[in-house]
Each structure stands twice: as C-alpha cells, then as structure tokens.
Residue, then its C-alpha position, 0 to 999 in steps of 0.5 A: x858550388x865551389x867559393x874561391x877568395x883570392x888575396x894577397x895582391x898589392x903594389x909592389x917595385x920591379x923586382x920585388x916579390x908577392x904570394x897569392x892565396x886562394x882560399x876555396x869552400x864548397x867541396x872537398x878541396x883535395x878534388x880540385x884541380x887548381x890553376x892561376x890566369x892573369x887578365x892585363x888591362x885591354x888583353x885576354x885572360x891567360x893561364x899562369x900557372x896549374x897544380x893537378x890533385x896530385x900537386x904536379x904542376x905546370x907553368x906558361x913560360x913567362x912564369x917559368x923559373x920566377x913564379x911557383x904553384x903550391x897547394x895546402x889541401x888542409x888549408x884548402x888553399x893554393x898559392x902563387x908565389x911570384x919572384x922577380x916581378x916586372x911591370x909587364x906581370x901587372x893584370x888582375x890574377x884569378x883563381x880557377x878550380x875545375x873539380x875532377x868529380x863534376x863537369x863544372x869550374x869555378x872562379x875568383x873574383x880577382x886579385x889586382x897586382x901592380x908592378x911599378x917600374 
C-alpha cells in the first residue's frame, strides 16, 4: 500500500506561481512512477504532467512550458511547479503513483488550487 499526502495548494492571482508536494510511504519510492492530474469542478480529471523512474518527464500541452515535474527519491517526493498561473488552471491537483513492481496505483487525496482573475 502506497500512502501520498499532497500539499502546497492555495489561492494565488493570475500570474502568480505555486509548487506542489507530494510525499509518498509504503514502498520504495525510487520504484514509483509518478504523475500529477487536475479534476476542474464539473469536468473530468486529466493528466498534467509525468516522471518515470528514471526522472524522464512528459507533459500535456496546457502545461507545456509553465509547468515543470521534478522528483526528490531521498525525500520520497515529487513536485510540480506551476508558473504563469491562469484561472482556468483552478482544479483540484492529485498525486498518482503507479509502482513498476505491482499491478496496482495509488492516489491522493487532492490538493485545491485556485487562481483568481
């Protein structure tokens, strides 16, 4: 069982900037593929952004260029920072993990980000 505790959302202006953390436990993070999605109020959740084992990284357009994955396997956690905020960004942001060694993934409970216009 893979545990993730987001944080680090909040209410920021148009432009502004914020950094996501998620801290996982449970298994050995270094195994971990890791990925953020967003969930806007009445939409579907969607993929943001993802960091593989090996720390390669891909990312959906709207966060192309504004948003960047990184990954910390000593801290056993991966962030998101997001630059050049837009109100559109506002959605809750969850973690997701999806362990290479086990045919199971994991999530967050969320963290609420809301851009102001």
């Amino acid at each position: 069982q893979v545990q993730l505790v987001e944080s680090g959302g909040g209410l920021v202006q148009t432009g502004g900037s914020l950094r996501l953390s998620c801290e996982a436990s449970g298994n050995t993070f270094s195994h971990n593929a890791m990925a953020w999605h967003r969930q806007a109020p009445g939409k579907q959740r969607e993929l943001v952004a993802t960091i593989s084992t090996g720390g390669t990284t891909t990312y959906v357009d709207f966060a192309n260029g504004r948003f960047t994955i990184s990954r910390d396997n000593a801290k056993n956690t991966v962030y998101l920072q997001m630059n050049s905020l837009k109100p559109e960004d506002t959605a809750v942001y969850y973690c997701h993990a999806q362990p290479t060694n086990i045919p199971y993934d994991f999530w967050g409970q969320g963290t609420q980000v809301t851009v102001s216009s």
